[in-house]
py3Dmol code that shows the C-alpha trace and the ligand (Angstrom):
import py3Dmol

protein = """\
ATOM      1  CA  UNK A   1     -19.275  21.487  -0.410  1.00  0.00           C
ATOM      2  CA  UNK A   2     -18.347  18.090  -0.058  1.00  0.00           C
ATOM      3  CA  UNK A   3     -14.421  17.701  -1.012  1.00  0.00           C
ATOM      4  CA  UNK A   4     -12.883  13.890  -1.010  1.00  0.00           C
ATOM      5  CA  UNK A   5      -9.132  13.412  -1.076  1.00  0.00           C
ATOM      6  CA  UNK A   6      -8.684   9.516  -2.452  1.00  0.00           C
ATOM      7  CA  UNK A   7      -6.046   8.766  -1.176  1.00  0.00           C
ATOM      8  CA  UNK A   8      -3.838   4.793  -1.991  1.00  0.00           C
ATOM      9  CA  UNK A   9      -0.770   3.863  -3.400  1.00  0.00           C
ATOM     10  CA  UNK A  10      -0.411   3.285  -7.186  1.00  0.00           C
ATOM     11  CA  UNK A  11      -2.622   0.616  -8.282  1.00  0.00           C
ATOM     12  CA  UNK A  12      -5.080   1.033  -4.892  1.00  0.00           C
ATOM     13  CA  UNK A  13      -8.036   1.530  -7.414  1.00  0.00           C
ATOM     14  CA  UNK A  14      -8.351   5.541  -7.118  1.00  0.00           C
ATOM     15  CA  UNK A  15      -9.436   6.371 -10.410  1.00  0.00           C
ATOM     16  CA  UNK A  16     -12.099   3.133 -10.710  1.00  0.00           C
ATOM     17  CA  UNK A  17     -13.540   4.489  -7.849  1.00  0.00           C
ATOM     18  CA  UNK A  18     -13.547   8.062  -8.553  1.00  0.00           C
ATOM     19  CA  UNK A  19     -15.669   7.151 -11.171  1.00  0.00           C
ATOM     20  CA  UNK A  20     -18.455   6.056  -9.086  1.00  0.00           C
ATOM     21  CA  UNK A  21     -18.334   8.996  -6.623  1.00  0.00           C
ATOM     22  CA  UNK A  22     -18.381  11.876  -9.090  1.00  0.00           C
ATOM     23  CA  UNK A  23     -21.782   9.812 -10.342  1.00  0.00           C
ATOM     24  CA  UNK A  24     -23.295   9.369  -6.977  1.00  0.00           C
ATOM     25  CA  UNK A  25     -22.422  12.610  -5.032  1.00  0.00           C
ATOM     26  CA  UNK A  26     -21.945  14.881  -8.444  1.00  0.00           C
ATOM     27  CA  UNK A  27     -18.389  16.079  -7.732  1.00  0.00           C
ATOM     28  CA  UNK A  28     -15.867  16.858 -10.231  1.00  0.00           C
ATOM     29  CA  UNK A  29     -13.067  14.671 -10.466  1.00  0.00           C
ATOM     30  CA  UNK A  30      -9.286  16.134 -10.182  1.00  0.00           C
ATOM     31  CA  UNK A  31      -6.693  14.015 -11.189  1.00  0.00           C
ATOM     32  CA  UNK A  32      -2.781  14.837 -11.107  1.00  0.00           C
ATOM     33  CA  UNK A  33      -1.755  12.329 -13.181  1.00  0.00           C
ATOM     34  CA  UNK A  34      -4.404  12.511 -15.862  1.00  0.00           C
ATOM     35  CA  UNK A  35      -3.757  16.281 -16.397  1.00  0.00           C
ATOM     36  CA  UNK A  36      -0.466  15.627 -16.181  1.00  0.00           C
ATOM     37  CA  UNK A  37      -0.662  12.970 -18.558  1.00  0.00           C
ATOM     38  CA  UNK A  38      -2.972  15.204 -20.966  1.00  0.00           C
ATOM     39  CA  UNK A  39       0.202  17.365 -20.910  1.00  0.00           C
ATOM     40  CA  UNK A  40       2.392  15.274 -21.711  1.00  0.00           C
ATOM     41  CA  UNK A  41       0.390  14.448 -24.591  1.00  0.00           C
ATOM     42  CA  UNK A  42      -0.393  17.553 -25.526  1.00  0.00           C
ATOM     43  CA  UNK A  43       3.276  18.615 -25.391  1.00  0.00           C
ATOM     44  CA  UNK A  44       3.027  21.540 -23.672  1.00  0.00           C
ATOM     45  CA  UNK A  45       5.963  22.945 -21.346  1.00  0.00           C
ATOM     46  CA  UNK A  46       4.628  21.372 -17.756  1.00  0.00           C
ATOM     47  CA  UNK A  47       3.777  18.086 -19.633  1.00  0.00           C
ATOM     48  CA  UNK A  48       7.593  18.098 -20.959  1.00  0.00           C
ATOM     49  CA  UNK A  49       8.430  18.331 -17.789  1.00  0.00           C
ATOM     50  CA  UNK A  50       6.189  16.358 -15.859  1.00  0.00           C
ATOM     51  CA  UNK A  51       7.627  13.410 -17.833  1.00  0.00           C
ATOM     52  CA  UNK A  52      11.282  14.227 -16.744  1.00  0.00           C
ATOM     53  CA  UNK A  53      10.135  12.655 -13.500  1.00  0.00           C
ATOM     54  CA  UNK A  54       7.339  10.367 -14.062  1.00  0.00           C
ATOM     55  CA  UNK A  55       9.470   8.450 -16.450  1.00  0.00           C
ATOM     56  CA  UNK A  56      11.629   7.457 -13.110  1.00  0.00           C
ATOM     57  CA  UNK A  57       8.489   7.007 -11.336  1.00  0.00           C
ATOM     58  CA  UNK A  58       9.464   9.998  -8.947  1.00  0.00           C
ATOM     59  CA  UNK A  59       7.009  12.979  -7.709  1.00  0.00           C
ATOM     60  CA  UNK A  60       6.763  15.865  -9.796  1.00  0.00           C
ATOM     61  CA  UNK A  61       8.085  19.078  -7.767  1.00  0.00           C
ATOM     62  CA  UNK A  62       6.116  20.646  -4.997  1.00  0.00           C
ATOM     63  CA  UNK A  63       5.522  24.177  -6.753  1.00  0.00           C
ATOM     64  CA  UNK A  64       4.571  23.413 -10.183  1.00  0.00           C
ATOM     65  CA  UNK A  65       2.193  20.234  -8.962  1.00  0.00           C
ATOM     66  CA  UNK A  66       0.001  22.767  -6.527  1.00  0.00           C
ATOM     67  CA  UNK A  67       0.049  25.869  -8.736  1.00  0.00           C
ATOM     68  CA  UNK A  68      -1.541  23.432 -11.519  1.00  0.00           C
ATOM     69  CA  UNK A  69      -3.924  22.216  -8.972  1.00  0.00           C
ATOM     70  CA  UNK A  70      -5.343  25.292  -7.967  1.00  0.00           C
ATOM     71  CA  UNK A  71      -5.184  26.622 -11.425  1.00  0.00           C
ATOM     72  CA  UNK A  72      -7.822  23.613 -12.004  1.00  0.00           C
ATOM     73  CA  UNK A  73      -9.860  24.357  -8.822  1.00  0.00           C
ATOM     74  CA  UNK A  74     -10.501  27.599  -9.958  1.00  0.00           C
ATOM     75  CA  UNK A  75     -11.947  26.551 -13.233  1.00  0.00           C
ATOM     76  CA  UNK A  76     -15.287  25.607 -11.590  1.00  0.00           C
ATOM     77  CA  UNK A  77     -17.464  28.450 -10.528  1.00  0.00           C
ATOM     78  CA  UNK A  78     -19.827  26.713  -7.976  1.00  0.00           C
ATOM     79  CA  UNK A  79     -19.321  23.053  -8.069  1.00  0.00           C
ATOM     80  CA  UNK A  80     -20.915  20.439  -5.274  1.00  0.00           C
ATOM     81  CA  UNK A  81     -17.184  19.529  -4.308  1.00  0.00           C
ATOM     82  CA  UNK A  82     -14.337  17.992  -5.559  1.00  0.00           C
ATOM     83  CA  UNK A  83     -12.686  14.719  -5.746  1.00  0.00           C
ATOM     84  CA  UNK A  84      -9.058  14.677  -5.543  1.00  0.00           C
ATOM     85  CA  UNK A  85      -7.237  12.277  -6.857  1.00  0.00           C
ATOM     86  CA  UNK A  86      -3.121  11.547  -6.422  1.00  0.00           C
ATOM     87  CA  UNK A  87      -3.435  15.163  -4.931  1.00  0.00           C
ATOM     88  CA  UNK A  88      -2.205  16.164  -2.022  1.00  0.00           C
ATOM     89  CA  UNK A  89       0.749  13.387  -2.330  1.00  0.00           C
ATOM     90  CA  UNK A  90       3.071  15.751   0.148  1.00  0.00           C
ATOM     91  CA  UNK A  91       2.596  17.236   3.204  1.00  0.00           C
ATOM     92  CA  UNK A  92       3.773  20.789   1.676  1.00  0.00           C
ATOM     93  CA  UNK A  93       0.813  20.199  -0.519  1.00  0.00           C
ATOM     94  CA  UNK A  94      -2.105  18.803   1.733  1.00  0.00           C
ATOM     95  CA  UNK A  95      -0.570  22.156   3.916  1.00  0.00           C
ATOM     96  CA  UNK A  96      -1.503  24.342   0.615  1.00  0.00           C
ATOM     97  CA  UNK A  97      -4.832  22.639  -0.268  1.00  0.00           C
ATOM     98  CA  UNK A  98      -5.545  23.032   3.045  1.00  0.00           C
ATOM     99  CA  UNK A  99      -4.868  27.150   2.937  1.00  0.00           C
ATOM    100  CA  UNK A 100      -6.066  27.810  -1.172  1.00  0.00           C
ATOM    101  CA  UNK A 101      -9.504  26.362  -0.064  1.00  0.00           C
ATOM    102  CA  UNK A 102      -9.765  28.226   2.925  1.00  0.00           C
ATOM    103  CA  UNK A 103      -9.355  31.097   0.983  1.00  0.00           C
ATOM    104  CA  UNK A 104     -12.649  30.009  -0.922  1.00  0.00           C
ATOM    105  CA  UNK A 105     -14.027  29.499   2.438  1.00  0.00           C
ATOM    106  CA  UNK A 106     -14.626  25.803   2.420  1.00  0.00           C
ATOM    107  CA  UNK A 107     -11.785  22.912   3.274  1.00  0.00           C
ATOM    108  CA  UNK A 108     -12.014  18.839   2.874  1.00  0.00           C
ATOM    109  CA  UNK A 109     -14.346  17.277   4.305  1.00  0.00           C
ATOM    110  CA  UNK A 110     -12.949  13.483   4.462  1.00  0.00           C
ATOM    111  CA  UNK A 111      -9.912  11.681   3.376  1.00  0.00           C
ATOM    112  CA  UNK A 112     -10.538   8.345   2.118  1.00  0.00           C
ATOM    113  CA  UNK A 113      -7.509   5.787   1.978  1.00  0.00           C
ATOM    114  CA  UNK A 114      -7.606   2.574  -0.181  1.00  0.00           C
ATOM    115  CA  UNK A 115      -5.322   0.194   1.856  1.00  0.00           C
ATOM    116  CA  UNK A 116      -4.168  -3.062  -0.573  1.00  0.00           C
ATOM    117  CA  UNK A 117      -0.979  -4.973   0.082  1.00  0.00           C
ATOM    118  CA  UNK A 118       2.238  -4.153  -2.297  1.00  0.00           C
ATOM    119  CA  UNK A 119       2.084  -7.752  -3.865  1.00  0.00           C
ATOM    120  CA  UNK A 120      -1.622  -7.504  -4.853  1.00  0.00           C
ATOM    121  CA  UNK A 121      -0.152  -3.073  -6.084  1.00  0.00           C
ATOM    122  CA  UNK A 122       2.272  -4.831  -8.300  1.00  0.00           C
ATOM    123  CA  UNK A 123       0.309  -7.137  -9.965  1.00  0.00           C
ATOM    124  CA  UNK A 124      -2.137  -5.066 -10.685  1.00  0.00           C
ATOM    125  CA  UNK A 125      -0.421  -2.139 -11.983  1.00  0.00           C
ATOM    126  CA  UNK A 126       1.479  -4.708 -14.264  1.00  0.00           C
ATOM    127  CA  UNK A 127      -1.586  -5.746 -15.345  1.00  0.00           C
ATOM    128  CA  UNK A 128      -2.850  -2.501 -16.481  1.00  0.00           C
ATOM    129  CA  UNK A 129       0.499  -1.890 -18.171  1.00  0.00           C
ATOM    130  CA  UNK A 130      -0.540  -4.591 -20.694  1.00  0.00           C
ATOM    131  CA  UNK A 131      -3.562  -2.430 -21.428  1.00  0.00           C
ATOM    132  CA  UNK A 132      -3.323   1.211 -21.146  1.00  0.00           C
ATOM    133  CA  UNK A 133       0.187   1.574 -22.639  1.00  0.00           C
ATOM    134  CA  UNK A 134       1.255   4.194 -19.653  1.00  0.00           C
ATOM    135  CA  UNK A 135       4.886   3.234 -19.600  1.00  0.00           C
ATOM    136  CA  UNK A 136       4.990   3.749 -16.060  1.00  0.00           C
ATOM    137  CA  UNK A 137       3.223   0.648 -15.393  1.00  0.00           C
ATOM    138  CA  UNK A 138       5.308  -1.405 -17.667  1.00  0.00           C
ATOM    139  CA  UNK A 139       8.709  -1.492 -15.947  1.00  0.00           C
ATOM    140  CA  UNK A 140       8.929  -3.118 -12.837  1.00  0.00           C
ATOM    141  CA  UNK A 141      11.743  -0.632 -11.704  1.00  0.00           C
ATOM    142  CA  UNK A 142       9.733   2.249 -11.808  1.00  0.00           C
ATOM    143  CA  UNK A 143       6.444   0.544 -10.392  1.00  0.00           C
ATOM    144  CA  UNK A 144       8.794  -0.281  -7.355  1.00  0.00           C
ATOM    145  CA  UNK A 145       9.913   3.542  -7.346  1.00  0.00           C
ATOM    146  CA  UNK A 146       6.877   4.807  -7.359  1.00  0.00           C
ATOM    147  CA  UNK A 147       5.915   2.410  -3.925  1.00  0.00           C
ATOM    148  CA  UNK A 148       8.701   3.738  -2.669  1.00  0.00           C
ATOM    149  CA  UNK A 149       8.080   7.316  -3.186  1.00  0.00           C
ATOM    150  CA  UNK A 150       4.570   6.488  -2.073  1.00  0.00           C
ATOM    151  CA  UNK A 151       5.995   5.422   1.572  1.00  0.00           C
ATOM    152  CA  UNK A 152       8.481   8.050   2.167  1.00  0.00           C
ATOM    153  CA  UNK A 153       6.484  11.056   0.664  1.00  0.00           C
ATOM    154  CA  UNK A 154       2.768  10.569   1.004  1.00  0.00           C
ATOM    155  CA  UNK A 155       1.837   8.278   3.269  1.00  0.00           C
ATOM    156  CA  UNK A 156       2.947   9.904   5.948  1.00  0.00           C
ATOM    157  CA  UNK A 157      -0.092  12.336   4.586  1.00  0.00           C
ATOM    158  CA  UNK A 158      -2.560   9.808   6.820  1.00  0.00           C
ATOM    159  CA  UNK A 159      -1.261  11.381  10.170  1.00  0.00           C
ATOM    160  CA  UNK A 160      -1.894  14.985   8.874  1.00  0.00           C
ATOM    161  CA  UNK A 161      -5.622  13.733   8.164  1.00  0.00           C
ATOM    162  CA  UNK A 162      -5.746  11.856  11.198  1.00  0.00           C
ATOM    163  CA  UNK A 163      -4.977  14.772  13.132  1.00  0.00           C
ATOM    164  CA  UNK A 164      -7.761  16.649  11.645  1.00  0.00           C
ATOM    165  CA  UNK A 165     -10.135  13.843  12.462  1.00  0.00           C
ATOM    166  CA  UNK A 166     -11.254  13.047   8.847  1.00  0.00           C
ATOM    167  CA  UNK A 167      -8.499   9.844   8.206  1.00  0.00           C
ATOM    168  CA  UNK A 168     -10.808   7.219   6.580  1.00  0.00           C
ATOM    169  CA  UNK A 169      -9.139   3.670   6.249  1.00  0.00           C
ATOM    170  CA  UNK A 170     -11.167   1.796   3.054  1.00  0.00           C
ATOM    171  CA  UNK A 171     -10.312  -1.890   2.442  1.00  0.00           C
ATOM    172  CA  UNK A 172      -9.673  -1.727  -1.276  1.00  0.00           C
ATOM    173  CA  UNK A 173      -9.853  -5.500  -1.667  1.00  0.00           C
ATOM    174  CA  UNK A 174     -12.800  -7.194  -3.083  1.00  0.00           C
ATOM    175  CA  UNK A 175     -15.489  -6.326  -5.935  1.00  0.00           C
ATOM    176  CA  UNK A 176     -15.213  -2.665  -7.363  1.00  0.00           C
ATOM    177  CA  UNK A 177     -18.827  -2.188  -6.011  1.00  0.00           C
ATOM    178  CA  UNK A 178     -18.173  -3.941  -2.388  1.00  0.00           C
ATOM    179  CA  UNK A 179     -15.730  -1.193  -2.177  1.00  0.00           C
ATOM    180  CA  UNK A 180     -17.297   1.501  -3.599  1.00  0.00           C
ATOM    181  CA  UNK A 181     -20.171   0.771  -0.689  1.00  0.00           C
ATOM    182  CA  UNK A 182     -17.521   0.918   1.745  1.00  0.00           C
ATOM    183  CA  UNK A 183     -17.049   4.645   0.386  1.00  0.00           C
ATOM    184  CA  UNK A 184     -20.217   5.806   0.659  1.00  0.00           C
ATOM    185  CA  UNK A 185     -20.730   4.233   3.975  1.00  0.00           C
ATOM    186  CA  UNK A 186     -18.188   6.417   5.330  1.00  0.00           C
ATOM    187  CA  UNK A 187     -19.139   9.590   3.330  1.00  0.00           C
ATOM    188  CA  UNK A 188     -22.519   9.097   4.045  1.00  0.00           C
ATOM    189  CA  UNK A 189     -21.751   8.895   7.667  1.00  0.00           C
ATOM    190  CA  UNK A 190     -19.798  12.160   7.839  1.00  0.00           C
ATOM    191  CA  UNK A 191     -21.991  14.784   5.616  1.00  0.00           C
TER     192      UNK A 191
END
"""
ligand_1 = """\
27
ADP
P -0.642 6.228 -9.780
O -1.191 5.068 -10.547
O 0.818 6.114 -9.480
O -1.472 6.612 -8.595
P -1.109 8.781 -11.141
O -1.767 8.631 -12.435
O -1.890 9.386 -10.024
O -0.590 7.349 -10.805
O 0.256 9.617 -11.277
C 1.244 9.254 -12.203
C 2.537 10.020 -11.915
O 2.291 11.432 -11.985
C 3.121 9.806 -10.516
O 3.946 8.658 -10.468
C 3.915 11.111 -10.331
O 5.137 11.082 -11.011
C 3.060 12.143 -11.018
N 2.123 12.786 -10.039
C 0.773 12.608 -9.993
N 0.247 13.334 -8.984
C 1.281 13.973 -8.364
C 1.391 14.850 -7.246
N 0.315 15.214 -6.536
N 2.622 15.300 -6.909
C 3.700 14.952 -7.595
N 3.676 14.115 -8.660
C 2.481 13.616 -9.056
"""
view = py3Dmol.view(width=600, height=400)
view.addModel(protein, "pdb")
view.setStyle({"model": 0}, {"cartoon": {"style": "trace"}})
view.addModel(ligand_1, "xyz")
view.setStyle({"model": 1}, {"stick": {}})
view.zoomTo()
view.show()
C-alpha cells in the first residue's frame, strides 16, 4: 500500500493537491476537517462538537479525532493506500496511526510537508474565506490561532517522520502543477 501523510500548515495547499494524488496514484483521500466539517453540517453529536473548537481555531481532542479516523480507515476493504490529510496533527496521533495500521499490517510510507511562509498562509486562507464561506478562514483571530496551534502541536510531527526516515520537505510555492511534480518526484522516488 502506498499511504501519504500531507502534511502543511493551514492554507499550505493540502487539499488542492490531494486532489491530484488520489487521481494519479488511486488512493483515497482522508480528510479531518472535511469529515469534520460534513458533521458539523450534518449536525450530528461529533460535528456539534467538533465546532466547539474549530470555531476558536483550536485542535479538536486527541481521542475523538483518532477514533473517527480509524473508524474511516476501516471503511475501505482493500484500497491502494491512503492519503491523509490534516491527520496525524499530534504526536499522540501520528503514535496511533502509526500502531492501528500496523495492526492491518502495513504503515506510511512517506510524509510529505508543504513548506509556505505565514504571510503568503494568511493571505491565502483570507482569500478563500471570501469564497468558501468556512468561517474559520474569515477572522483573522482565528486564522492566527490556528498558525499557532500549527507550531506548537504539529509541527513538531516533522521530527517524528524524520526519525523514521520518510520526512519529505515540498516547496509549496509556485503553480499548483509545479508542485504537484515536486510530489510525485519524491513519491516516485521512494515506492
Ligand atoms: P486547515 O485549512 O486549517 O488545514 P482543515 O480543514 O484541515 O483546515 O481543519 C479545520 C479544523 O478542523 C482545524 O482547524 C481543527 O480545528 C480541526 N481539525 C482538523 N483535523 C484535525 C486533527 N487531526 N486533530 C484535531 N483537530 C483537527
Amino acid at each position: 500500500m502506498l499511504n501519504l501523510v500531507l502534511f502543511g500548515p493551514p492554507g499550505a495547499g493540502k487539499g488542492t493537491q490531494s486532489e491530484n494524488l488520489i487521481n494519479k496514484y488511486n488512493l483515497v483521500h482522508l480528510s479531518t476537517g472535511d469529515i469534520f466539517r460534513a458533521n458539523i453540517k450534518g449536525e450530528t453529536e461529533l460535528g456539534k462538537l467538533a465546532k466547539s473548537y474549530i470555531d476558536k481555531g483550536e485542535l479538536v481532542p486527541d481521542e475523538v479525532t483518532i477514533s473517527m479516523l480509524e473508524s474511516e480507515v476501516s471503511k475501505h476493504e482493500s484500497p491502494n493506500g491512503f492519503i491523509f490529510d490534516g491527520f496525524p496533527r499530534t504526536t499522540a496521533q501520528a503514535e496511533a496511526l502509526d500502531t492501528f495500521l500496523a495492526s492491518k499490517n502495513t504503515a506510511i510510507t512517506l510524509m510529505l510537508a508543504l513548506e509556505v511562509d505565514d504571510e503568503e498562509l494568511k493571505r491565502r486562507l483570507l482569500e478563500r474565506g471570501k469564497v468558501s464561506g468556512r468561517s474559520d478562514d474569515q477572522d483573522e483571530t482565528i486564522i492566527e490561532n490556528r498558525i499557532k496551534e500549527y507550531n506548537s502541536k504539529t509541527a513538531p510531527l516533522k521530527d517524528f517522520y524524520s526519525a523514521q526516515g520518510k520526512f519529505v520537505s515540498i516547496d509549496g510555492i509556485g503553480s499548483i502543477d509545479d508542485i504537484a511534480g515536486r510530489l510525485y518526484t519524491a513519491i516516485d522516488s521512494k515506492k
